[in-house]
HTML snippet that shows the backbone in 3Dmol.js (N, CA, C, O; Angstrom):
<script src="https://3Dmol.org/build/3Dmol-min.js"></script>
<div id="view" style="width:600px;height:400px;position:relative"></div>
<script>
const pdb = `
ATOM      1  N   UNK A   1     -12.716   6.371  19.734  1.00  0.00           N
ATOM      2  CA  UNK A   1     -12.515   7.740  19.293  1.00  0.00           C
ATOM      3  C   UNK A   1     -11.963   8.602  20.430  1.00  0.00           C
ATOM      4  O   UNK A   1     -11.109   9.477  20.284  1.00  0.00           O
ATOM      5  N   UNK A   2     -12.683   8.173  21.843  1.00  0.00           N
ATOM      6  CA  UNK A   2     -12.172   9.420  22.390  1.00  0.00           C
ATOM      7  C   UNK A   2     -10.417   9.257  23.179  1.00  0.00           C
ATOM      8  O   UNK A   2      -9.771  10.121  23.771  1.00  0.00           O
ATOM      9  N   UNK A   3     -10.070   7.855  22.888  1.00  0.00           N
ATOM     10  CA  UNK A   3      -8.886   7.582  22.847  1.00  0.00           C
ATOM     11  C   UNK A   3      -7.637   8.092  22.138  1.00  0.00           C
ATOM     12  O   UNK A   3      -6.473   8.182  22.530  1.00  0.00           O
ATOM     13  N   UNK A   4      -8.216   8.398  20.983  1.00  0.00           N
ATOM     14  CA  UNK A   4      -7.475   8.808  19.991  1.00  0.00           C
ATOM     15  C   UNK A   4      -7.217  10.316  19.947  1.00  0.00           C
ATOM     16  O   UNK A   4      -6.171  10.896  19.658  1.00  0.00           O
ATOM     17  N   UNK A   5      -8.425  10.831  20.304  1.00  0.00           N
ATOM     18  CA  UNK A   5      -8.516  12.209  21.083  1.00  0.00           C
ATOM     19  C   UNK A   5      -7.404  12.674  22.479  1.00  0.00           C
ATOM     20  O   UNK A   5      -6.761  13.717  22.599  1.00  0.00           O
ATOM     21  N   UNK A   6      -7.456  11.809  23.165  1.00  0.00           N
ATOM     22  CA  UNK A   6      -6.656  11.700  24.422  1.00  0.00           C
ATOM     23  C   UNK A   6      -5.210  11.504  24.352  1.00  0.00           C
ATOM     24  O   UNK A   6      -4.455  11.703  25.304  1.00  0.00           O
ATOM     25  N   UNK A   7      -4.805  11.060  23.052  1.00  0.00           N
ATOM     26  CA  UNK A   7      -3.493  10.907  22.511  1.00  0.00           C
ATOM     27  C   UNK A   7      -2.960  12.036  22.343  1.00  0.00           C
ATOM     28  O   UNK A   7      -1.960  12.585  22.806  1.00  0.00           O
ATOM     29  N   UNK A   8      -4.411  12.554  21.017  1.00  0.00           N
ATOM     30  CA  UNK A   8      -3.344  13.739  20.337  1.00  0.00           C
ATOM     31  C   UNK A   8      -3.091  14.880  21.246  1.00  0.00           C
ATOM     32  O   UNK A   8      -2.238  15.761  21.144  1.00  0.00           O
ATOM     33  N   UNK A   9      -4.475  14.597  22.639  1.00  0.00           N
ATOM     34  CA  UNK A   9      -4.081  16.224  23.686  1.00  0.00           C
ATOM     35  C   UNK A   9      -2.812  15.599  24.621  1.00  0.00           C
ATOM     36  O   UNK A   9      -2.099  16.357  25.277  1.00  0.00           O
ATOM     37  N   UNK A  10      -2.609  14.130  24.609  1.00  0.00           N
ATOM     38  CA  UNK A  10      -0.965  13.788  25.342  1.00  0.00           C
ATOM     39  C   UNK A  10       0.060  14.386  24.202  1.00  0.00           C
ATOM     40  O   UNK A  10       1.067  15.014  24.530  1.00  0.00           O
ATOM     41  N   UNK A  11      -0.235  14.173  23.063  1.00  0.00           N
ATOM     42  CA  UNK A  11       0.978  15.078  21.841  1.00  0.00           C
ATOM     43  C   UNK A  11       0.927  15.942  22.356  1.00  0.00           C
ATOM     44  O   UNK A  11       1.595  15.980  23.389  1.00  0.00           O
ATOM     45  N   UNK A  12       0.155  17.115  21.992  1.00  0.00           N
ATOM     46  CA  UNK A  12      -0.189  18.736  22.212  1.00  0.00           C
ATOM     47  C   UNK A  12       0.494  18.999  23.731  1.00  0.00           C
ATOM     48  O   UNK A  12       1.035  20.096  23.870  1.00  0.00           O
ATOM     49  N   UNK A  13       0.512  18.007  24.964  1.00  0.00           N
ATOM     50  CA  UNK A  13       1.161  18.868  26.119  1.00  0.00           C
ATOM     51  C   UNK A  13       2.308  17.976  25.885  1.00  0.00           C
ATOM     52  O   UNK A  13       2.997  18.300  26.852  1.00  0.00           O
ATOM     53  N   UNK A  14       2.978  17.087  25.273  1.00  0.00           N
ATOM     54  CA  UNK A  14       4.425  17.141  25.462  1.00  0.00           C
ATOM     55  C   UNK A  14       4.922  18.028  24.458  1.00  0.00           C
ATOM     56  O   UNK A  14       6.073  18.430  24.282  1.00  0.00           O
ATOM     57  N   UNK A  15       3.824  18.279  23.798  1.00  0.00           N
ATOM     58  CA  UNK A  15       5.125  19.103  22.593  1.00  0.00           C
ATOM     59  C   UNK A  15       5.047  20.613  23.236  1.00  0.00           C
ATOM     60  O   UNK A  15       6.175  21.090  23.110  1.00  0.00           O
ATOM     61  N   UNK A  16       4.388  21.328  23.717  1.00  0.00           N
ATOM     62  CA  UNK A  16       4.153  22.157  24.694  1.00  0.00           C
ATOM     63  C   UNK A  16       4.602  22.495  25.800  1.00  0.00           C
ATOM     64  O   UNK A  16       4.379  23.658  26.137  1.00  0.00           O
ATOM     65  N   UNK A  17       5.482  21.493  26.858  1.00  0.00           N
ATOM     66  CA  UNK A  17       5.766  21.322  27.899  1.00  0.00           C
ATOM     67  C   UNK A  17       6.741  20.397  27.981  1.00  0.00           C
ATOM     68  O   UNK A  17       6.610  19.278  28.477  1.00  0.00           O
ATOM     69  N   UNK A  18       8.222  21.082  27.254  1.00  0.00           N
ATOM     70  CA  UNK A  18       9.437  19.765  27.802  1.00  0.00           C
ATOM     71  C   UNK A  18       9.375  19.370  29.475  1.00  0.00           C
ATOM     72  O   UNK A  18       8.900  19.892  30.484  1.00  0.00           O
ATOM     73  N   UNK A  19       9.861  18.589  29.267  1.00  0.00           N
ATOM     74  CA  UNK A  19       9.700  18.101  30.769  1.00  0.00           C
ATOM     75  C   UNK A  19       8.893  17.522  32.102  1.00  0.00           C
ATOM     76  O   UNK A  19       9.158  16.998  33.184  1.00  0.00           O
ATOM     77  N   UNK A  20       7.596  18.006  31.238  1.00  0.00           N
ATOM     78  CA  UNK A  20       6.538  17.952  31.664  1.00  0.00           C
ATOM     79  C   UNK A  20       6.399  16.093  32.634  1.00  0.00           C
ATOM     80  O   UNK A  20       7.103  15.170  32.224  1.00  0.00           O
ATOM     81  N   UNK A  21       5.710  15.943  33.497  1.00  0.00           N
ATOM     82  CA  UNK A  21       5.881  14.852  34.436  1.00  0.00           C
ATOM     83  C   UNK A  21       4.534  13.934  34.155  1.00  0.00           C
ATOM     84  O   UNK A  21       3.378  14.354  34.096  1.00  0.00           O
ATOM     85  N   UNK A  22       4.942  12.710  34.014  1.00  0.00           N
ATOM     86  CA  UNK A  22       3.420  11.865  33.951  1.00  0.00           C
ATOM     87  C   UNK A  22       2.338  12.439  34.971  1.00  0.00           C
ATOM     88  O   UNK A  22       1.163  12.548  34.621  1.00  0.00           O
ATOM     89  N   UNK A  23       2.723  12.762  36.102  1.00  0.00           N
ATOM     90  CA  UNK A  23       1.388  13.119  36.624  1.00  0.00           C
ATOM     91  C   UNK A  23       0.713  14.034  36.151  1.00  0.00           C
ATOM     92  O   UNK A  23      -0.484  13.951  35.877  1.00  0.00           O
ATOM     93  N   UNK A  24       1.766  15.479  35.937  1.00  0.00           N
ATOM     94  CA  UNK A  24       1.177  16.694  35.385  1.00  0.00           C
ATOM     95  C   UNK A  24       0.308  16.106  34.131  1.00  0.00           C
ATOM     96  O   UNK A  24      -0.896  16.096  33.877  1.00  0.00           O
ATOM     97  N   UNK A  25       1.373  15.664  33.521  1.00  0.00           N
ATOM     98  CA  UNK A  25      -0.018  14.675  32.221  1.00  0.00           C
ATOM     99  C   UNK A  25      -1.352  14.452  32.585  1.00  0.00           C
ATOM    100  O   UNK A  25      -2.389  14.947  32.142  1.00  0.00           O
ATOM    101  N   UNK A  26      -1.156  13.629  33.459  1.00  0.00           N
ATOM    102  CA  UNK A  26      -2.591  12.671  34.143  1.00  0.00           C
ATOM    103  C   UNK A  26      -3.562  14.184  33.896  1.00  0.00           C
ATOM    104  O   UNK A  26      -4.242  14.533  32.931  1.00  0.00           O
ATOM    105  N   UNK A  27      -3.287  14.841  35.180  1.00  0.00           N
ATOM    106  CA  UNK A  27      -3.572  15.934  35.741  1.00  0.00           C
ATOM    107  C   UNK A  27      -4.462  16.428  34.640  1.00  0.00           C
ATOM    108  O   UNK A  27      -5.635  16.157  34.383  1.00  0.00           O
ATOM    109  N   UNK A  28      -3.140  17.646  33.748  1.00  0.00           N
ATOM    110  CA  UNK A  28      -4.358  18.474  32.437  1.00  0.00           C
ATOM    111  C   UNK A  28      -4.761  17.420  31.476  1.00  0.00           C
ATOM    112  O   UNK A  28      -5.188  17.878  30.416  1.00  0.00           O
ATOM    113  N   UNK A  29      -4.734  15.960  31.579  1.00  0.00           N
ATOM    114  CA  UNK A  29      -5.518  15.307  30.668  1.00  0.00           C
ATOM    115  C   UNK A  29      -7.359  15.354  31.077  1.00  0.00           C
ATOM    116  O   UNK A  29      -8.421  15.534  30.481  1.00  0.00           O
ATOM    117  N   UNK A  30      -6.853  15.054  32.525  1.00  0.00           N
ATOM    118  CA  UNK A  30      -7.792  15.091  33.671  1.00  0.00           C
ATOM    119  C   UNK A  30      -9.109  16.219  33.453  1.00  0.00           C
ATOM    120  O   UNK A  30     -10.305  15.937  33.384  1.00  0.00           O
ATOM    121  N   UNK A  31      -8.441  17.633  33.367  1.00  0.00           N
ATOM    122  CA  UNK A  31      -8.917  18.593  33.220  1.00  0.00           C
ATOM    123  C   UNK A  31      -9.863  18.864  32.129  1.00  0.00           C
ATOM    124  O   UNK A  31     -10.875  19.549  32.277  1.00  0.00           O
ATOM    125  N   UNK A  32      -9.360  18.079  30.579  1.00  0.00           N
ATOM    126  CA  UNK A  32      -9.920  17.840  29.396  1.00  0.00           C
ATOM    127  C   UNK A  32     -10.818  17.078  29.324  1.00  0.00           C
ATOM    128  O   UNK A  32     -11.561  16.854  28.367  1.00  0.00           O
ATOM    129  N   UNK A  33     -10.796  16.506  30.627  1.00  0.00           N
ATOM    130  CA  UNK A  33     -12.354  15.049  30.430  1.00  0.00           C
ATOM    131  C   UNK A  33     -11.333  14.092  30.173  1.00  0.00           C
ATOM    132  O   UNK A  33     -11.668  13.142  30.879  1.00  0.00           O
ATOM    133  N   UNK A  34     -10.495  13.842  29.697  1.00  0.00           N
ATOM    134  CA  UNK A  34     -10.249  12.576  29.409  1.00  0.00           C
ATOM    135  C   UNK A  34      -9.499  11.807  30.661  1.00  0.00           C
ATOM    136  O   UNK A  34      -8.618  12.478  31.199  1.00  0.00           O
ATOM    137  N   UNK A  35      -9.707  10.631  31.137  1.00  0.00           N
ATOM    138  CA  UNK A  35      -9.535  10.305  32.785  1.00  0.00           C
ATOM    139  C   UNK A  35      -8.635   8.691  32.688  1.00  0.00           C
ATOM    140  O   UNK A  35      -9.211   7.628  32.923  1.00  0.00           O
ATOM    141  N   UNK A  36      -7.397   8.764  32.367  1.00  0.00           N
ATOM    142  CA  UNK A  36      -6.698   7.831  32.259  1.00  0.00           C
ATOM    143  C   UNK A  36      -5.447   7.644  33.527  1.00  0.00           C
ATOM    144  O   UNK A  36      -4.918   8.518  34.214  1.00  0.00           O
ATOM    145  N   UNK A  37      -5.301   6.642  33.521  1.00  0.00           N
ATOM    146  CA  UNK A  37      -4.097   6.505  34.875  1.00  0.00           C
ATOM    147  C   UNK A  37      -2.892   6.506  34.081  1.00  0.00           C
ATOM    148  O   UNK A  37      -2.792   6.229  32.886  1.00  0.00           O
ATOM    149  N   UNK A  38      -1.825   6.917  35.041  1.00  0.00           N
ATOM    150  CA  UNK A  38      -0.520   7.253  35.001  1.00  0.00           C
ATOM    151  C   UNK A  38       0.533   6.141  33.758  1.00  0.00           C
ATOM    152  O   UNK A  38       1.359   6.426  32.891  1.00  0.00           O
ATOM    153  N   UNK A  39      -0.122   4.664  34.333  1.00  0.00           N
ATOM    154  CA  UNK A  39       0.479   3.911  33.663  1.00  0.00           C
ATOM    155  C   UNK A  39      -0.153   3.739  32.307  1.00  0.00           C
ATOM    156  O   UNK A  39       0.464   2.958  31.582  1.00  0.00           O
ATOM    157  N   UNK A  40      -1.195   4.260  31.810  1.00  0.00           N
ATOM    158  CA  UNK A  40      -1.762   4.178  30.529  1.00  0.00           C
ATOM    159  C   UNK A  40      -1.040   4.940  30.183  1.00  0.00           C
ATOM    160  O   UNK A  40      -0.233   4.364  29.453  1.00  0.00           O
ATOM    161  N   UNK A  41      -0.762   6.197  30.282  1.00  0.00           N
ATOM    162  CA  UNK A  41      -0.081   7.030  29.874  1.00  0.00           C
ATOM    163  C   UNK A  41       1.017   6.373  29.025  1.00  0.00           C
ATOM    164  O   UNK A  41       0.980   5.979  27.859  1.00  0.00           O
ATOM    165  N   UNK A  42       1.982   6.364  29.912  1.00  0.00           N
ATOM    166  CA  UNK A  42       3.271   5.768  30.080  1.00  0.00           C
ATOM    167  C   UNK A  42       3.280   4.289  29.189  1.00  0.00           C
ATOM    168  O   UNK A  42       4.363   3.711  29.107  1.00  0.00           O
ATOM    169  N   UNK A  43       2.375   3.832  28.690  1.00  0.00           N
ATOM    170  CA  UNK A  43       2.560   3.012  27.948  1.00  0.00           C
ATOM    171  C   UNK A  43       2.043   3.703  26.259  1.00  0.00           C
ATOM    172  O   UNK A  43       2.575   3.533  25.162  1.00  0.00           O
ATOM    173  N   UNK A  44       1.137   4.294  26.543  1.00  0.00           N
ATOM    174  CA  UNK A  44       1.599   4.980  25.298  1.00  0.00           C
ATOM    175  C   UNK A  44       2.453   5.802  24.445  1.00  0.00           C
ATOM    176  O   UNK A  44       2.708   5.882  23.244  1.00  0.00           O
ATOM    177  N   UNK A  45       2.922   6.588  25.917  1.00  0.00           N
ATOM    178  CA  UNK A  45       4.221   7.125  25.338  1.00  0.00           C
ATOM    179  C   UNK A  45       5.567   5.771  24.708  1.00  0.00           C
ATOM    180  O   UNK A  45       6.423   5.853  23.828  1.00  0.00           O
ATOM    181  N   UNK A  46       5.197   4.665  25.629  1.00  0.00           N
ATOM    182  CA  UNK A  46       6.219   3.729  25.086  1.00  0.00           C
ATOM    183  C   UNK A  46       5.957   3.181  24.167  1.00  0.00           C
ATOM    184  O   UNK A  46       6.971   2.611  23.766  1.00  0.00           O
ATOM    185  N   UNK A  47       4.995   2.967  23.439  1.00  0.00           N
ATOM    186  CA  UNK A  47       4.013   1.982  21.731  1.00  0.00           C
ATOM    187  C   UNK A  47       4.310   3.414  20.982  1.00  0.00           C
ATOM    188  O   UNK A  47       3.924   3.179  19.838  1.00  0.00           O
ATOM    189  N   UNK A  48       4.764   4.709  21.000  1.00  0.00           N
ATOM    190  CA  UNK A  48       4.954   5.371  20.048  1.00  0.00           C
ATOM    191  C   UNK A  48       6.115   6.157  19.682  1.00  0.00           C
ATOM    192  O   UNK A  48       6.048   7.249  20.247  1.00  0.00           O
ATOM    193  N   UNK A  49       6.756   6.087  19.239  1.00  0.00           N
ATOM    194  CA  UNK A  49       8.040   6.648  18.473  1.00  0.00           C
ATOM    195  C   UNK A  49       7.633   8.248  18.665  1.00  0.00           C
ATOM    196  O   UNK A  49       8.313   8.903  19.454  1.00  0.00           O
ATOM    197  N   UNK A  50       6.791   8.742  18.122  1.00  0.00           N
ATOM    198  CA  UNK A  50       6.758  10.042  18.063  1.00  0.00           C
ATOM    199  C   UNK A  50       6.373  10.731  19.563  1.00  0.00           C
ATOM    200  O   UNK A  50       6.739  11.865  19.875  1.00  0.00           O
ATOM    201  N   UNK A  51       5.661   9.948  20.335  1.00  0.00           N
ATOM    202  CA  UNK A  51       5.881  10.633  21.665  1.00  0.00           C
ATOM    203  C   UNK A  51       6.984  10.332  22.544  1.00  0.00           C
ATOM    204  O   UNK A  51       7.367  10.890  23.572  1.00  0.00           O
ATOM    205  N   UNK A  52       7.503   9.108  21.780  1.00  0.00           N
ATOM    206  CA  UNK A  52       8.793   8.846  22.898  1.00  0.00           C
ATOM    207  C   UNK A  52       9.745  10.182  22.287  1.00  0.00           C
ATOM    208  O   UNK A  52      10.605  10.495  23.110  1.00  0.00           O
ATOM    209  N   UNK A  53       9.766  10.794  21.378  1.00  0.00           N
ATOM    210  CA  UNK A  53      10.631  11.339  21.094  1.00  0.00           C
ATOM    211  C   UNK A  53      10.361  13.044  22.188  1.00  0.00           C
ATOM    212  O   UNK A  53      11.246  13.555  22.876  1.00  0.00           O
ATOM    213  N   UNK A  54       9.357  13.422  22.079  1.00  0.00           N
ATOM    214  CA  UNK A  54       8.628  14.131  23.143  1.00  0.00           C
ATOM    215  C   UNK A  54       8.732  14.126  24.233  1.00  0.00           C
ATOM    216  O   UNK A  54       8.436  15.117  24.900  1.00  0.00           O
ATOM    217  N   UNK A  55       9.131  13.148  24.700  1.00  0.00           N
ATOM    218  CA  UNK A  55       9.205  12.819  26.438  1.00  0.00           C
ATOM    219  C   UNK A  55      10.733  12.040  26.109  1.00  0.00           C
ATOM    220  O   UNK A  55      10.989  10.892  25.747  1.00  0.00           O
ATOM    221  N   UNK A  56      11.400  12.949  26.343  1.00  0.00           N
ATOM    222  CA  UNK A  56      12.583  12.870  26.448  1.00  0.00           C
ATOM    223  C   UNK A  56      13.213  12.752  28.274  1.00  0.00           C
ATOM    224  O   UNK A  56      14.175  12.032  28.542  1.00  0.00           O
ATOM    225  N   UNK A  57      12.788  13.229  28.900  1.00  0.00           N
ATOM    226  CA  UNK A  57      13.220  12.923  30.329  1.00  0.00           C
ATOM    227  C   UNK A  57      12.888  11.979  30.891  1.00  0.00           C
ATOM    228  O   UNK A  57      11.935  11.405  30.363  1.00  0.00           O
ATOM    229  N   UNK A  58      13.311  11.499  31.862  1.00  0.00           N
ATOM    230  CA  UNK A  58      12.722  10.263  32.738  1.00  0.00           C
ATOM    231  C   UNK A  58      11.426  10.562  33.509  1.00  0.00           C
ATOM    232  O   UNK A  58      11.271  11.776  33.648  1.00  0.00           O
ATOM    233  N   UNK A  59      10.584   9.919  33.977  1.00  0.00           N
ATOM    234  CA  UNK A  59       9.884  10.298  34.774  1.00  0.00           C
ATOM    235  C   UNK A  59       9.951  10.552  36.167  1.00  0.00           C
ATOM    236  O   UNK A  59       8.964  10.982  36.764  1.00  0.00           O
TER     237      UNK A  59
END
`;
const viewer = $3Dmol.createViewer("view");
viewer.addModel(pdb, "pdb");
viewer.setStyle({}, {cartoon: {color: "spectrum"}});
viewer.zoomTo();
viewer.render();
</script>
């Protein structure tokens, strides 16, 4: 559950924040309690269509 949680607040700051940088991610995910590394991230943005579409820049 609280994975799934941690997703939708990675939705909520890319859709919020073009451009926004995996760390900054890490960072206010960080802030929310939820405590994942850079490359978790980054692989979820890559298993999903709808956040890849969100994270449109490189990292």
């Amino acid at each position: 559950m609280k994975r799934k949680e941690a997703k939708q607040a990675l939705f909520n700051l890319l859709e919020e924040h073009e451009g926004i940088s995996i760390r900054e991610v890490q960072k206010a995910l960080e802030e929310l309690g939820f405590v994942y590394n850079h490359v978790t991230i980054w692989r979820w943005i890559c298993d999903d269509p709808d956040l890849q579409e969100l994270r449109k820049s490189p990292v």
